[in-house]
MIDRENLO-840256 format. One record per residue (C-alpha): residue number from 0; x, y, z. Coordinates in Angstrom, 1 decimal. Layout:
N
<node num="NUM" x="X" y="Y" z="Z"/>
...
END
This chain:
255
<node num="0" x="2.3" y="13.5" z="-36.3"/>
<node num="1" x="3.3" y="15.5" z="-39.4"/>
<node num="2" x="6.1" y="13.0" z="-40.6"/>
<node num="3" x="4.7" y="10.2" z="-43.0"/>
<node num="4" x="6.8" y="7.0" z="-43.1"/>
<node num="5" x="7.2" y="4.9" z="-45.5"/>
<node num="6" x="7.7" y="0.8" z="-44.3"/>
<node num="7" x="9.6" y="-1.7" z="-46.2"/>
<node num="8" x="7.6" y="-5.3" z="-45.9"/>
<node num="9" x="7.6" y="-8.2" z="-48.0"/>
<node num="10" x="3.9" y="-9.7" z="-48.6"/>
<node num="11" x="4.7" y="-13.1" z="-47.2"/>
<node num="12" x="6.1" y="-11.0" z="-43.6"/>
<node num="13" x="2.2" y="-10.2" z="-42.0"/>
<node num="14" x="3.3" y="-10.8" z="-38.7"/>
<node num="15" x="6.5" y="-8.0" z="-39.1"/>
<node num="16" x="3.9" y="-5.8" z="-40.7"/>
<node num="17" x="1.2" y="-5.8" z="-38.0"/>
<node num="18" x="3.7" y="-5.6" z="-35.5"/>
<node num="19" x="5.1" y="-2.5" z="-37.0"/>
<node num="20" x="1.5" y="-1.0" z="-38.0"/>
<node num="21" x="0.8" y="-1.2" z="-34.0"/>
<node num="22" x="3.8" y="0.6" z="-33.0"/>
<node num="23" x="3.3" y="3.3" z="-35.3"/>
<node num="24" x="-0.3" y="3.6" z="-34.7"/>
<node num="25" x="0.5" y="3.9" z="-30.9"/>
<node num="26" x="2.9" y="7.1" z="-32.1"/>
<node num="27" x="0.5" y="8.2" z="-34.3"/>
<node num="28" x="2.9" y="8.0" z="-37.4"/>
<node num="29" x="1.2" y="7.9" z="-40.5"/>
<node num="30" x="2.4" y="5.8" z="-42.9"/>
<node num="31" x="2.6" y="4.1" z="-46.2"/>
<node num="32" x="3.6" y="0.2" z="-46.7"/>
<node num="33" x="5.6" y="0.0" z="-49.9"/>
<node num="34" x="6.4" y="-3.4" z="-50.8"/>
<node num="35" x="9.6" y="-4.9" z="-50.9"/>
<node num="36" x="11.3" y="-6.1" z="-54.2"/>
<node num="37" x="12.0" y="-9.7" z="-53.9"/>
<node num="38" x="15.6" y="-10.2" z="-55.7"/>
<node num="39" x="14.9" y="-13.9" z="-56.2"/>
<node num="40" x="11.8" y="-12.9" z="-58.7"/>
<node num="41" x="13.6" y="-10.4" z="-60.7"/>
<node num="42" x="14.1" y="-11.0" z="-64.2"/>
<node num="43" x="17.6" y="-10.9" z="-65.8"/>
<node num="44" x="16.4" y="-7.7" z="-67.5"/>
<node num="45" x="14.9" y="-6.5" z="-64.1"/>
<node num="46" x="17.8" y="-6.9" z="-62.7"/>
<node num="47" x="20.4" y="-5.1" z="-64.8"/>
<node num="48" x="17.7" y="-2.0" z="-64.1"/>
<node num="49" x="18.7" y="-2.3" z="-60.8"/>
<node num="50" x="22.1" y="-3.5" z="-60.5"/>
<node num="51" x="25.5" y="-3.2" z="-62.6"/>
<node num="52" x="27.1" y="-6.6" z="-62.6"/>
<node num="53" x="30.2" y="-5.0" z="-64.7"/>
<node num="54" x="31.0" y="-2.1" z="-61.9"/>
<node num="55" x="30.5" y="-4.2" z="-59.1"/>
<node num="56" x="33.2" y="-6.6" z="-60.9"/>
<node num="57" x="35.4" y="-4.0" z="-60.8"/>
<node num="58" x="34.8" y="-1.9" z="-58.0"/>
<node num="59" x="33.6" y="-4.3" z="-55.2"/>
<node num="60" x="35.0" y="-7.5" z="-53.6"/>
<node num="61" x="32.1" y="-9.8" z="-53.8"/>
<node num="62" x="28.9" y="-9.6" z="-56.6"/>
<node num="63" x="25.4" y="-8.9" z="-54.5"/>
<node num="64" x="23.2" y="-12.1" z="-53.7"/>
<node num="65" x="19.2" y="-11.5" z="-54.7"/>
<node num="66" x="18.2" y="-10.8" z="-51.2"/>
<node num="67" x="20.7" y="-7.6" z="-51.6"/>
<node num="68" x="19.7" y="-5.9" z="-54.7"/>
<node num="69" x="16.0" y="-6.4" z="-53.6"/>
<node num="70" x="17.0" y="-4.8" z="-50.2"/>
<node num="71" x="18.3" y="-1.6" z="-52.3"/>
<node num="72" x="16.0" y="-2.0" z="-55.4"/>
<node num="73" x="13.4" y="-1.5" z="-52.2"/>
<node num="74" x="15.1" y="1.6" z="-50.8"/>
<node num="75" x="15.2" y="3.6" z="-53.9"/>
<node num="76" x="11.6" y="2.7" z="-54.8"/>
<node num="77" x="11.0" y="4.8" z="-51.2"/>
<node num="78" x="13.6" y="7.5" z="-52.3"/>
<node num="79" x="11.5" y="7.7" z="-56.0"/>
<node num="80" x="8.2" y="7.4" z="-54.1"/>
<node num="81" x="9.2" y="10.4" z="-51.7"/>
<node num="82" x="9.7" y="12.5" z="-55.3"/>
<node num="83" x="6.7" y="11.8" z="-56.5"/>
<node num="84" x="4.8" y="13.1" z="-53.4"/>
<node num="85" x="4.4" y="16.8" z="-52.0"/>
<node num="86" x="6.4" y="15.0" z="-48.4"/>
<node num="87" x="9.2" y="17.5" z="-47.3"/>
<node num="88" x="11.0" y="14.3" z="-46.3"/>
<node num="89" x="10.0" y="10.8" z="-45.1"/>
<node num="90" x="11.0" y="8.1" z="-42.6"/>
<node num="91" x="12.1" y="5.4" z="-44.0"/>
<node num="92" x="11.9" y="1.9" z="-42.1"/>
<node num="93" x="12.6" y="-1.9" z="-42.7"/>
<node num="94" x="10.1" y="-4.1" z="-40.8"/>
<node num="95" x="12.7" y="-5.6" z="-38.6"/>
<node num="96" x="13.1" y="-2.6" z="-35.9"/>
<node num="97" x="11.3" y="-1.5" z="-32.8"/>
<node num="98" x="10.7" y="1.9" z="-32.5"/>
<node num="99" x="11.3" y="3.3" z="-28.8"/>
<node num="100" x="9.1" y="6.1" z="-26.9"/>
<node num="101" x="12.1" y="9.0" z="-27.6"/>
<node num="102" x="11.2" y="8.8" z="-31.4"/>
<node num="103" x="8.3" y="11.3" z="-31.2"/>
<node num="104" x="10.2" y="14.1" z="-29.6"/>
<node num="105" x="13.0" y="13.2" z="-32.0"/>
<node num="106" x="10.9" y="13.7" z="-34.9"/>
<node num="107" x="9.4" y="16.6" z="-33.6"/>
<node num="108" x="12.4" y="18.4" z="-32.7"/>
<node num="109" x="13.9" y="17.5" z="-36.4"/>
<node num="110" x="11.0" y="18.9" z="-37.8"/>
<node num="111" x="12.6" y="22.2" z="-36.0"/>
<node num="112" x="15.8" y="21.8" z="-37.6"/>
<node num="113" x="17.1" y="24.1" z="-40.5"/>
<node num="114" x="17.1" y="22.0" z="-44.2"/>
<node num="115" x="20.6" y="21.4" z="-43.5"/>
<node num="116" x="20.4" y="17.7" z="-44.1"/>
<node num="117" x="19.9" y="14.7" z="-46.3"/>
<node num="118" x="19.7" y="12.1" z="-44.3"/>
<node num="119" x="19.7" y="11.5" z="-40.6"/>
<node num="120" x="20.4" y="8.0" z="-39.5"/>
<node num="121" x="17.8" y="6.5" z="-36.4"/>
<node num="122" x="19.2" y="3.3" z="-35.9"/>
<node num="123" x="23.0" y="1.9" z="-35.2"/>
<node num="124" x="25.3" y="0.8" z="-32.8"/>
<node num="125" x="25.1" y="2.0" z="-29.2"/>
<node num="126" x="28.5" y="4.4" z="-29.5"/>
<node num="127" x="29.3" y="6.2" z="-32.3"/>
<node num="128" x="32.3" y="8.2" z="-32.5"/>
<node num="129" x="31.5" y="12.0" z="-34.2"/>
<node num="130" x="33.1" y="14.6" z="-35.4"/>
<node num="131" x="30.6" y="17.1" z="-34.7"/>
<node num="132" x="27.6" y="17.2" z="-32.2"/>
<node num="133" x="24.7" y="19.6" z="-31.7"/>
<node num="134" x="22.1" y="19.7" z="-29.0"/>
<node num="135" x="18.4" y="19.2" z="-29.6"/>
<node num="136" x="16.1" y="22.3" z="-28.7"/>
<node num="137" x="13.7" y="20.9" z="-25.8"/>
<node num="138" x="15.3" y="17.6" z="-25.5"/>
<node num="139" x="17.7" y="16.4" z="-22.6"/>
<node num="140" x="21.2" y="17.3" z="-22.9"/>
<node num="141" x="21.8" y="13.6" z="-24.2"/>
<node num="142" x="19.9" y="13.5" z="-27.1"/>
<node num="143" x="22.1" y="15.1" z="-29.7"/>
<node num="144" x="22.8" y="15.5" z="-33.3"/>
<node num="145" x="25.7" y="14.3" z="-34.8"/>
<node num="146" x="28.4" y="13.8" z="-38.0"/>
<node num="147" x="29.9" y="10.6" z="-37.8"/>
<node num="148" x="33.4" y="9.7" z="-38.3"/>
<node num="149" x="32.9" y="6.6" z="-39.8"/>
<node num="150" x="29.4" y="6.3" z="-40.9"/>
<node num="151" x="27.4" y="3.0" z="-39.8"/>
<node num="152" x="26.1" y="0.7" z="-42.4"/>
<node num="153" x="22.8" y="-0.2" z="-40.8"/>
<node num="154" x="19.8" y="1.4" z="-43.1"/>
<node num="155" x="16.8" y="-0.3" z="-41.0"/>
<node num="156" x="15.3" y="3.6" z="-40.1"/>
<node num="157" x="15.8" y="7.2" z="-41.2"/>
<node num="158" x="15.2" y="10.4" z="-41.9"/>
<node num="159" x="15.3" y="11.0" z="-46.1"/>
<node num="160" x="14.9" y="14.6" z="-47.4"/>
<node num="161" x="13.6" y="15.4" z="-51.0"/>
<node num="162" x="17.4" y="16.7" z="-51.8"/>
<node num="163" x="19.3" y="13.1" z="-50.2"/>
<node num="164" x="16.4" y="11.2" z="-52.7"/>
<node num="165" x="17.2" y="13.0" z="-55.8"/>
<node num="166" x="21.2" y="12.8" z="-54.6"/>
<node num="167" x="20.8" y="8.9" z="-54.4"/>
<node num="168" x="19.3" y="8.4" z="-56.9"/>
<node num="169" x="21.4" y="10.4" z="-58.9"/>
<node num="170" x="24.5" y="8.5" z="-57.9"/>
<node num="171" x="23.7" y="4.8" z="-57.1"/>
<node num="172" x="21.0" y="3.9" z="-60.0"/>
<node num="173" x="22.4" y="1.3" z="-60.5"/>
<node num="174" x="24.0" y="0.4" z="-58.3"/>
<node num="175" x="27.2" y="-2.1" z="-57.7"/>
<node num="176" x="27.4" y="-2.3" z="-53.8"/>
<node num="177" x="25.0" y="-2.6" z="-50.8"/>
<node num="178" x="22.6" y="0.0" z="-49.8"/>
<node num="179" x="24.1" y="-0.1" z="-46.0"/>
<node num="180" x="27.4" y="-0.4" z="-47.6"/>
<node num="181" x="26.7" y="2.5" z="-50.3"/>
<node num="182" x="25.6" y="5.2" z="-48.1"/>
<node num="183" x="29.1" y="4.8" z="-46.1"/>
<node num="184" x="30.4" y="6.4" z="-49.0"/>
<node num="185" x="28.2" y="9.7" z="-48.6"/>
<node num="186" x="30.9" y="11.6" z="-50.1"/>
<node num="187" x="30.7" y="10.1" z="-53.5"/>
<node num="188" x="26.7" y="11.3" z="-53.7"/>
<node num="189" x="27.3" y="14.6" z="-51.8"/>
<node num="190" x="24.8" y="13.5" z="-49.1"/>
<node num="191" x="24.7" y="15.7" z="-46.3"/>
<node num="192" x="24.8" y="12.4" z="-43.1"/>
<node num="193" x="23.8" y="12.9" z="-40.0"/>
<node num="194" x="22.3" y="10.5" z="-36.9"/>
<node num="195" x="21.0" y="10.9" z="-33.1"/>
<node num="196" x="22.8" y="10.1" z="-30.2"/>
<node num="197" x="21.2" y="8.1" z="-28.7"/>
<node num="198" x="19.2" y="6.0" z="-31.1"/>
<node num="199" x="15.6" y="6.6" z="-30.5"/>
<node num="200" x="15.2" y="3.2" z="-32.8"/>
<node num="201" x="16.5" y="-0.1" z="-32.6"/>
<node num="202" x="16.7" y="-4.1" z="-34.1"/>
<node num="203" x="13.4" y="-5.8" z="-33.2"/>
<node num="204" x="13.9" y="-9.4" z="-32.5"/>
<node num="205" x="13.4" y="-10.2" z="-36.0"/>
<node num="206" x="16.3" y="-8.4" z="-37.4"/>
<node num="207" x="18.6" y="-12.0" z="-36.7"/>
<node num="208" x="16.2" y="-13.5" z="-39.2"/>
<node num="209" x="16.7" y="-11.4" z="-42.0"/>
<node num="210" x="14.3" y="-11.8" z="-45.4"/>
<node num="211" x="14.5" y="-9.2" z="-47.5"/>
<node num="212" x="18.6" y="-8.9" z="-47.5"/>
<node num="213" x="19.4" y="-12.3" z="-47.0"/>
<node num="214" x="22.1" y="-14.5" z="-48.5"/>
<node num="215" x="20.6" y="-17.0" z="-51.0"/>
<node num="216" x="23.6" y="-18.2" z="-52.5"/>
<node num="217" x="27.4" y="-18.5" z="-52.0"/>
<node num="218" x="29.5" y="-15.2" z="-53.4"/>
<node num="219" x="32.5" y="-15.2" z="-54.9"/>
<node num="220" x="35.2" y="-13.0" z="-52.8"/>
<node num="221" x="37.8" y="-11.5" z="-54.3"/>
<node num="222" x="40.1" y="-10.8" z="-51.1"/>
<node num="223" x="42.6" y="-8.5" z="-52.8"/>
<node num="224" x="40.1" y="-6.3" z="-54.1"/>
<node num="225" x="38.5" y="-6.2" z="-50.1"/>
<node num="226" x="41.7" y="-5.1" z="-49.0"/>
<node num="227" x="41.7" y="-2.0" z="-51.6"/>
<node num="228" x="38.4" y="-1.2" z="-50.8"/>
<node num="229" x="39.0" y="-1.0" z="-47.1"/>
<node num="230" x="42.2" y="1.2" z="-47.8"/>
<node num="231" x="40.9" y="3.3" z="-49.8"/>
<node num="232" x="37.4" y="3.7" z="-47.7"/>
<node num="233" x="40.2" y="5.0" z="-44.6"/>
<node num="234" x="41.7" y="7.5" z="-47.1"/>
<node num="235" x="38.6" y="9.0" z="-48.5"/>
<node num="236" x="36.3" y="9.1" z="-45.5"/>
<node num="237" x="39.4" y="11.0" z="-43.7"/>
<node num="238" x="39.4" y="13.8" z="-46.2"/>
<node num="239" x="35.8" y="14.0" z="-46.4"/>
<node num="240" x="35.7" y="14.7" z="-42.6"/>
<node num="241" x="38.3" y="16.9" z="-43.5"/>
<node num="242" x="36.6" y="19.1" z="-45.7"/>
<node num="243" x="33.4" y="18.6" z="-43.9"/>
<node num="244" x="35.4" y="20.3" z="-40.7"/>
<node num="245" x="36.6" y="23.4" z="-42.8"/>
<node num="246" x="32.9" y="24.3" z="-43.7"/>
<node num="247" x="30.8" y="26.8" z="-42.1"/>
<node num="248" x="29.0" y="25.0" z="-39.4"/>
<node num="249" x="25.3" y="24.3" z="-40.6"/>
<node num="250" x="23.4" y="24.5" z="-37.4"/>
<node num="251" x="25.6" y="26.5" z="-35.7"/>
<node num="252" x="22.0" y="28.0" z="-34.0"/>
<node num="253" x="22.0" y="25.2" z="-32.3"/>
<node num="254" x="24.5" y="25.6" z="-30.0"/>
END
């Protein structure tokens, strides 16, 4: 298959990575292991590369544990790796999903689609709500294309094009929230979001035991600053869709 992936695995995970090196062999995905950043091992100087302590102070309710800034440190090491290469776009995937039979006519009918898009989520919760839906050339009147109206904050597999890299890396290095949390806020980035209805990806078992993203230590919360965030994440994601709704429609073909 034409799409190379790119999978997120720490060295100590062997079991995660030959379980997800047999599932992708069986789809005959080719793909590239790109190892995880361990937050924990960062040096202080490392880690103000990758994250800003002073924003996140500001801007966010609670600072980012290790296991967090390695989780995004990791994504946009993918996003810069994509760059680099002559890849049109990439999947991207964390080594605690399962990837289902649908995923190769997804990818091949995406592979169809117009360079409308940035990013094109493959994993999240079983009902989204949209604001737009397209149907998929050659696939069954279920599978579909959509915008979300709240976007979900799960980043374990997608779609990245050259364009969304550049866009977030652009943006968000460095960065002062979570990645999952991060690209919720597509609007700030200009990132054209998209996912498929249904998810032709899901959480493997080993997603309840999280390593890469987990909590090592006990955050501060600043609840007040929550509560803004929340507020002002309703105001801004309902003017996005908004504007998003007054554009031309970009696959308009489709339909």
């Amino acid at each position: 298959m034409g799409c190379l992936a790119y999978l997120i695995n720490l060295p100590r995970d062997v079991q995660r990575c030959e379980r997800m090196h047999s599932e992708l062999a069986t789809m005959n995905i080719r793909y590239e292991r790109v190892e995880a950043v361990y937050g924990k091992a960062l040096s202080e100087a490392e880690r103000r590369t990758w994250y800003d302590e002073t924003t996140n102070q500001r801007r966010y309710h609670q600072s980012l544990t290790p296991g967090e800034i390695g989780c995004y440190a990791s994504h946009q090491q993918v996003a810069q790796r994509l760059l680099d290469s002559r890849e049109p776009y990439a999947l991207v995937l964390e080594d605690d999903v399962h990837l289902l039979p649908e995923l190769h006519a997804v990818l091949k009918a995406v592979a169809d689609l117009p360079e409308q898009w940035d990013m094109i989520k493959l994993v999240g919760r079983d009902h989204e709500q949209a604001i737009q839906r397209w149907p998929f050339p050659g696939l069954n009147h279920k599978t579909q294309l959509i915008r979300y109206r709240r976007a979900p904050s799960r980043t374990g597999a997608y779609l990245l094009s050259r364009s969304g890299a550049n866009k977030l890396l652009k943006q968000h290095r460095p960065f002062f929230r979570p990645v999952d949390v991060d690209i919720r806020y597509w609007w700030e980035s200009g990132i054209r979001l998209y996912g498929v209805q249904p998810y032709p990806i899901t959480r493997s078992v080993d997603s309840a035991l999280s390593t890469i993203g987990a909590q090592a230590t006990k955050r501060d919360t600043r609840r007040w600053r929550k509560l803004l965030n929340q507020l002002f994440f309703s105001i801004a994601n309902s003017a996005a869709n908004r504007r998003l709704q007054q554009e031309v429609d970009p696959f308009s073909a489709l339909k």
